[in-house]
Wavefront OBJ file of the C-alpha trace (Angstrom):
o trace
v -111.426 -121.454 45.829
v -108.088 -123.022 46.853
v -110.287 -126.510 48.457
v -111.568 -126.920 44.647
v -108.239 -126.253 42.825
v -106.993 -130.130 43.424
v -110.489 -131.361 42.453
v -110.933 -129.492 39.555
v -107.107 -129.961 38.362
v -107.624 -134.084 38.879
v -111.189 -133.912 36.875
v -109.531 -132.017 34.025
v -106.750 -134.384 34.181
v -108.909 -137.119 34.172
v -110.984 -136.132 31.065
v -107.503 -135.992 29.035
v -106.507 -139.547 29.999
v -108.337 -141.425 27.239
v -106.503 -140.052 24.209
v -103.133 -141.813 26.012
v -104.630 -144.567 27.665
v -104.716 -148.190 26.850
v -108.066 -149.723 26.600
v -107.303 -151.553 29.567
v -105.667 -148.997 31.518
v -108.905 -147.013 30.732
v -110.770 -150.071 31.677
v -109.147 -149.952 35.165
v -109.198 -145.626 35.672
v -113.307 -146.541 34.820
v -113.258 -149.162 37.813
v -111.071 -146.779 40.530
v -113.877 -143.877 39.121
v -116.713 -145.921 40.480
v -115.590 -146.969 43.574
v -114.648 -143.591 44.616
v -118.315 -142.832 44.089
v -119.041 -146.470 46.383
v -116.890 -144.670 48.665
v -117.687 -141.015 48.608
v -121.422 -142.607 49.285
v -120.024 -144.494 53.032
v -117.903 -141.833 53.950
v -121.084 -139.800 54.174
v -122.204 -142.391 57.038
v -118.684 -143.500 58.437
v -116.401 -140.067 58.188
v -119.358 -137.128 58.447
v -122.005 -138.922 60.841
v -120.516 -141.696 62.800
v -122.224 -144.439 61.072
v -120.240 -147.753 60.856
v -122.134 -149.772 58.373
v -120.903 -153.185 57.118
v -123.927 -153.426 55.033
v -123.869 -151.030 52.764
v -122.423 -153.235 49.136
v -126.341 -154.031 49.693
v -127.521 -150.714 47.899
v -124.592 -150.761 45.045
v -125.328 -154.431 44.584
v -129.093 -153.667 43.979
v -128.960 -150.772 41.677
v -126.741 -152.656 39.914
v -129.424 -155.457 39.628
v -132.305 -153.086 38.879
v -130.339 -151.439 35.819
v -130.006 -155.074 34.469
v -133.641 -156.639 35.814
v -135.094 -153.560 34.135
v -133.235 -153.215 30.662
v -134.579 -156.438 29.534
v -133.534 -158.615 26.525
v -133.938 -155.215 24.541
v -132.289 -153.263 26.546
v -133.608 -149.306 27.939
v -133.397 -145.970 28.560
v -130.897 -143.846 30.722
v -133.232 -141.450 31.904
v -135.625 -144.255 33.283
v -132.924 -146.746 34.336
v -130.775 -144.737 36.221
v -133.574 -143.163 38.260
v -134.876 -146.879 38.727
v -131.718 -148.181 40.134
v -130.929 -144.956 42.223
v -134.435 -144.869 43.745
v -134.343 -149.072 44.386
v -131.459 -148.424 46.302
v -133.090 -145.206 48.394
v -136.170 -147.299 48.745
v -134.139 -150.659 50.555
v -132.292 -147.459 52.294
v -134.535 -146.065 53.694
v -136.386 -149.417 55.242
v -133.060 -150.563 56.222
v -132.577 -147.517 57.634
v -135.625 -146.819 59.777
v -135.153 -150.433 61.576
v -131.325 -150.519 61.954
v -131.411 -146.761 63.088
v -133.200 -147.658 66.903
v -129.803 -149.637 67.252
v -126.119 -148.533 68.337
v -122.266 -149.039 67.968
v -121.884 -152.789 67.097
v -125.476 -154.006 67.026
v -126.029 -151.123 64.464
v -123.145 -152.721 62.732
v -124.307 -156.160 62.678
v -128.041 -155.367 61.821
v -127.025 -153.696 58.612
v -124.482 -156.339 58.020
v -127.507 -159.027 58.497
v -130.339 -156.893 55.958
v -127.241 -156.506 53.435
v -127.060 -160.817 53.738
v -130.943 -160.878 53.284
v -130.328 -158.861 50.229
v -127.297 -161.400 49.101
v -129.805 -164.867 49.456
v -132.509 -163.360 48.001
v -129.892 -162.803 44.343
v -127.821 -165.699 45.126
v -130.989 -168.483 45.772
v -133.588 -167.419 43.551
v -134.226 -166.872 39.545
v -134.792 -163.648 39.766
v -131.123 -162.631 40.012
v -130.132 -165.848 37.961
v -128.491 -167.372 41.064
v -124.933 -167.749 41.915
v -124.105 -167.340 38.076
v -125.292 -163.960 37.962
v -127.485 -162.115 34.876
v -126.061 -160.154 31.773
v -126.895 -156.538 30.578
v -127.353 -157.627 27.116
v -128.461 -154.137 25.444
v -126.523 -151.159 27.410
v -128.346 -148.024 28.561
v -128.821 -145.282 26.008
v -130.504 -141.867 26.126
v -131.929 -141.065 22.838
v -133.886 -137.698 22.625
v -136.429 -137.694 19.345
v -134.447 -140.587 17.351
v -131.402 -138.754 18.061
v -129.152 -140.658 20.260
v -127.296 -138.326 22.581
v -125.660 -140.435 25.221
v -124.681 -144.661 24.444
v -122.776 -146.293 27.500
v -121.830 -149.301 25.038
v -119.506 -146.592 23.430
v -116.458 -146.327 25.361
v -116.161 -142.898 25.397
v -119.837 -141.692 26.262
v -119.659 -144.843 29.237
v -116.136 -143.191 30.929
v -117.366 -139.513 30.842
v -120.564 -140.072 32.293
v -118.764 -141.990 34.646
v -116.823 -138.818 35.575
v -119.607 -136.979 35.425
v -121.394 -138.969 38.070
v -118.071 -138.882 40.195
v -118.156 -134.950 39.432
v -121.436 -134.929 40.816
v -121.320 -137.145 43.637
v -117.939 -134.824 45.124
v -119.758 -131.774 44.971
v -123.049 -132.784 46.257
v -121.365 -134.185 49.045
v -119.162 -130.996 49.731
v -122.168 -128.568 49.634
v -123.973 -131.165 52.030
v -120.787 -130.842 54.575
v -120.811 -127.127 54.688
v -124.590 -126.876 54.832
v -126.677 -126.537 57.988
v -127.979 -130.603 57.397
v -123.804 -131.279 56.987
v -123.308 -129.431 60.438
v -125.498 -131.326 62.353
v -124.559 -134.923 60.983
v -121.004 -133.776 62.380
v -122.369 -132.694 65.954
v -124.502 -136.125 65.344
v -120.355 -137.683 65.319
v -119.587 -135.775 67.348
v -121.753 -135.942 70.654
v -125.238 -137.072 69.922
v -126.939 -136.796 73.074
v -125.814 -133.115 73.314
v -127.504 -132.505 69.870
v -130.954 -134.083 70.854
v -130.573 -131.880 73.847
v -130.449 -128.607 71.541
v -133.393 -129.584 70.117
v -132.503 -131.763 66.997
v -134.416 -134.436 65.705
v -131.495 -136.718 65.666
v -133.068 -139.786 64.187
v -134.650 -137.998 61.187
v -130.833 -136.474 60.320
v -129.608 -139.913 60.752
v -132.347 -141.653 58.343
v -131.969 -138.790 55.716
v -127.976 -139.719 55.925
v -128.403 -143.433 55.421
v -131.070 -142.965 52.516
v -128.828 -140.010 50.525
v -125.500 -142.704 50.956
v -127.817 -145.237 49.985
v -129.005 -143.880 46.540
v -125.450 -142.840 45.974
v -124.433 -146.152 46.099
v -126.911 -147.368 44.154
v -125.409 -144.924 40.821
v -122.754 -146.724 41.240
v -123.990 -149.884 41.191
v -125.760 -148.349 37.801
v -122.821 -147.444 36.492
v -120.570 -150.745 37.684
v -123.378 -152.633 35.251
v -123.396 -150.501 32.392
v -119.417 -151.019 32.845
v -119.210 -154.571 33.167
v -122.291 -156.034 31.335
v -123.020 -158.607 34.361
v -123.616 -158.688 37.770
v -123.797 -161.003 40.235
v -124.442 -161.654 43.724
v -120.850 -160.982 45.116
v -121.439 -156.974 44.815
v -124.017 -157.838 47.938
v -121.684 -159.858 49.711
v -119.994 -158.482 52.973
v -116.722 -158.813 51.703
v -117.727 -155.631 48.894
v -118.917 -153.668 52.031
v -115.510 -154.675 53.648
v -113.545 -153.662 51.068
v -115.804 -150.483 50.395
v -115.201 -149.367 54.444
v -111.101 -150.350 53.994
v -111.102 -147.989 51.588
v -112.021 -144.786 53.370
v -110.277 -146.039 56.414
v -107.286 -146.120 53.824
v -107.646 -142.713 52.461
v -108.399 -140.898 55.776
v -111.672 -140.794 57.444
v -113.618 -137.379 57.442
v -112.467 -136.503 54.365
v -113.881 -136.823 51.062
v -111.050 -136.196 48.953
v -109.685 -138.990 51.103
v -111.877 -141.522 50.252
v -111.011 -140.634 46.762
v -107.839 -141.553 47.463
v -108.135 -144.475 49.309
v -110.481 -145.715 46.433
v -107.341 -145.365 43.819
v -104.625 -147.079 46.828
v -106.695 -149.699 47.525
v -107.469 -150.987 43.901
v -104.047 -150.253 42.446
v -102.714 -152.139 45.518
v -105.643 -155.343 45.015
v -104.481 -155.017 40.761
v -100.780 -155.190 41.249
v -100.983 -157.980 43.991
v -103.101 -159.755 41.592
v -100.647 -159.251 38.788
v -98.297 -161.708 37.212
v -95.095 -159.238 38.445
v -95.391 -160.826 41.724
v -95.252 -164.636 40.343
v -96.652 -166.981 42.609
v -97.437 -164.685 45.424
v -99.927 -163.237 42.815
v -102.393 -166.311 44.256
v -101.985 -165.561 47.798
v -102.813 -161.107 47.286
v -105.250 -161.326 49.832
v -102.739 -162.133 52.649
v -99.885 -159.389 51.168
v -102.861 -156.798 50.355
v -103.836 -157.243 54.050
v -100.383 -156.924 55.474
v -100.334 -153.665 53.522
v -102.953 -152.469 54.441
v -102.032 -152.933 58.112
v -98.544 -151.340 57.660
v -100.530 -148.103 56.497
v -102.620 -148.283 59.373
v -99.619 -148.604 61.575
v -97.906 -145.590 60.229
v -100.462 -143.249 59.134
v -103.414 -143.520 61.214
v -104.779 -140.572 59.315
v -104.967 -142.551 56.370
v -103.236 -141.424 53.154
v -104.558 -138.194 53.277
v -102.943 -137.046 56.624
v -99.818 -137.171 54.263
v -100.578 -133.708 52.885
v -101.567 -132.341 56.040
v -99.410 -129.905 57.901
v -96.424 -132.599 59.122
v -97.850 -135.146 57.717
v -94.093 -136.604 56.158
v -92.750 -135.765 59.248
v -95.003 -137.688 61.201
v -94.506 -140.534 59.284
v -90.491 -140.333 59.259
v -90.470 -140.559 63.078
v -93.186 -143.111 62.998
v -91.003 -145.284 60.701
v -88.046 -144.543 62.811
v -89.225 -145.453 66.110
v -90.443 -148.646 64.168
v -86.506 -149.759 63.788
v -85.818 -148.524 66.789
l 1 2 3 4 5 6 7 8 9 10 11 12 13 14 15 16 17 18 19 20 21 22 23 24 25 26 27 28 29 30 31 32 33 34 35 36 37 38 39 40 41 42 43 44 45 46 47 48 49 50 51 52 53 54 55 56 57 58 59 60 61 62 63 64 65 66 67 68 69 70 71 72 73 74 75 76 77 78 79 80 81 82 83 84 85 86 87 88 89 90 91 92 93 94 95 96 97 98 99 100 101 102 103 104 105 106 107 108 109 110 111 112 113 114 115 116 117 118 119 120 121 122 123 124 125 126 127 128 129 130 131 132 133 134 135 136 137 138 139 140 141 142 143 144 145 146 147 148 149 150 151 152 153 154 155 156 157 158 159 160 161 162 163 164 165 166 167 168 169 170 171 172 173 174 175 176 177 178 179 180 181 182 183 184 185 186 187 188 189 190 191 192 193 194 195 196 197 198 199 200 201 202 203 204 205 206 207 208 209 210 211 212 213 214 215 216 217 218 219 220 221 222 223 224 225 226 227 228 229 230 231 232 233 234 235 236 237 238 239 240 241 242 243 244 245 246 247 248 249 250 251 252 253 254 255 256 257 258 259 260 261 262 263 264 265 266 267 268 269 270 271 272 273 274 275 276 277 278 279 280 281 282 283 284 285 286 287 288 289 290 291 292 293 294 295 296 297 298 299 300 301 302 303 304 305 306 307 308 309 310 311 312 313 314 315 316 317 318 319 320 321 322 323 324 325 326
């Protein structure tokens, strides 16, 4: 039980915050909650199966347009918007998947990177996504069960604990999926593919079911990003998202899911305070000091955040920073 005692303990934690929180503080836990779930969904690709991806804001950017395309003026159901959006995602998945998939190291980089820009023009140049500008979620999703209505994301508190649910959800599917016999493989996949093939695995199929599962995962939380936000546009597409989305894990420690948890939280605490007003003018250049940041923790824990807890993991780090003055 002891790997699900800091997971459980954070989740319980977690579901006390709103009675102390500020609306905007609860505002911003709601954001970190669904990129961990962006991230949980690469780290599947990146940390378990060797799958660098700079394409993959694609899927969260189109079940984040689906949930809106398909609510309407009048807005719609949970129960058929959420499968909509998580399914549109699978769907461009698993055709991005099965073409990108024949390709390798940095062409398999820059082939998802070009179907994730296809997916960007088609939102940013045509009315159906309402251009550059973006559409609005007018109506939120609800889920009403015989007039009753059980579940209403444009109440705060039903939107930030099915939020955690998802999150919930997406952590332990994704643990059970490391320790299973499909987990196993994706890590000898990492780990030596050619050996794998040679034992009689179907490599490709492992791969595509990979790509298509991190897909739909990041299409929830595009779901849930527009059921937060009330508006998308085409900047969740862009490859700056899937650049952020892949700093992130590398941030919290790669092959590790509570890392990419982590590096979800560092990496938009760090983009919120550099955007703040405490840092006065500075505050306008945060890409160029959230960069150097992120650099310096590269430098000096090139086990991400996570290696921190690891067995001399402040050690490491003390000598790392020493030898850096010296």
């Amino acid at each position: 039980m002891r790997p699900w005692l800091l997971p459980t303990v954070a989740l319980l934690v977690l579901a006390a915050l709103p009675a102390v929180l500020s609306p905007y503080t609860q505002d911003l836990v709601l954001k970190i909650a669904i990129y961990a779930i962006f991230a949980l969904s690469l780290e599947l690709l990146v940390g378990t199966t060797g799958l660098v991806s700079l394409g993959h804001a694609a899927f969260l950017g189109i079940g984040a347009y689906v949930t809106v395309l398909a609510s309407g003026d009048g807005g719609g159901s949970l129960a058929l918007l959420l499968p909509l959006a998580v399914g549109a995602a699978a769907a461009y998945a698993l055709f991005v998947g099965a073409l990108s998939l024949r390709t390798k190291g940095v062409y398999f980089i820059m082939v998802t990177l070009a179907f994730a820009q296809m997916a960007y023009f088609v939102f940013h140049d045509t009315k159906v996504g309402g251009g550059s500008d973006g559409i609005f979620l007018y109506v939120k999703p609800v889920l009403a069960v015989g007039g009753t209505t059980l579940l209403d994301l444009d109440v705060k508190a039903h939107l930030y604990y099915t939020v955690l649910a998802a999150l919930a959800f997406t952590y332990t599917l994704l643990a059970v999926v490391n320790r299973s016999r499909f987990g196993h493989a994706l890590a000898g996949i990492r780990a030596n593919e050619q050996r794998m093939r040679a034992a009689g695995f179907a490599t490709t199929g492992y791969k595509l079911a990979a790509f298509v599962l991190a897909g739909a995962l990041a299409g929830l939380a595009g779901f849930l990003l527009a059921a937060k936000d009330g508006a998308v546009n085409p900047e969740l597409l862009s490859w700056h998202e899937s650049g952020a989305v892949l700093l992130m894990i590398i941030l919290g420690g790669l092959g590790s899911l509570r890392g990419a948890v982590l590096g979800a939280v560092a990496f938009t605490l760090l983009k919120e305070f550099y955007q703040s007003a405490l840092l006065g003018p500075l505050a306008e250049r945060w890409q160029l000091t959230l960069g150097l940041t992120i650099i310096a923790f590269v430098a000096f824990l090139p086990s991400g955040l996570i290696g921190l807890f690891g067995r001399g993991g402040l050690i490491g780090l003390r000598k790392r920073l020493a030898g850096a003055r010296s």
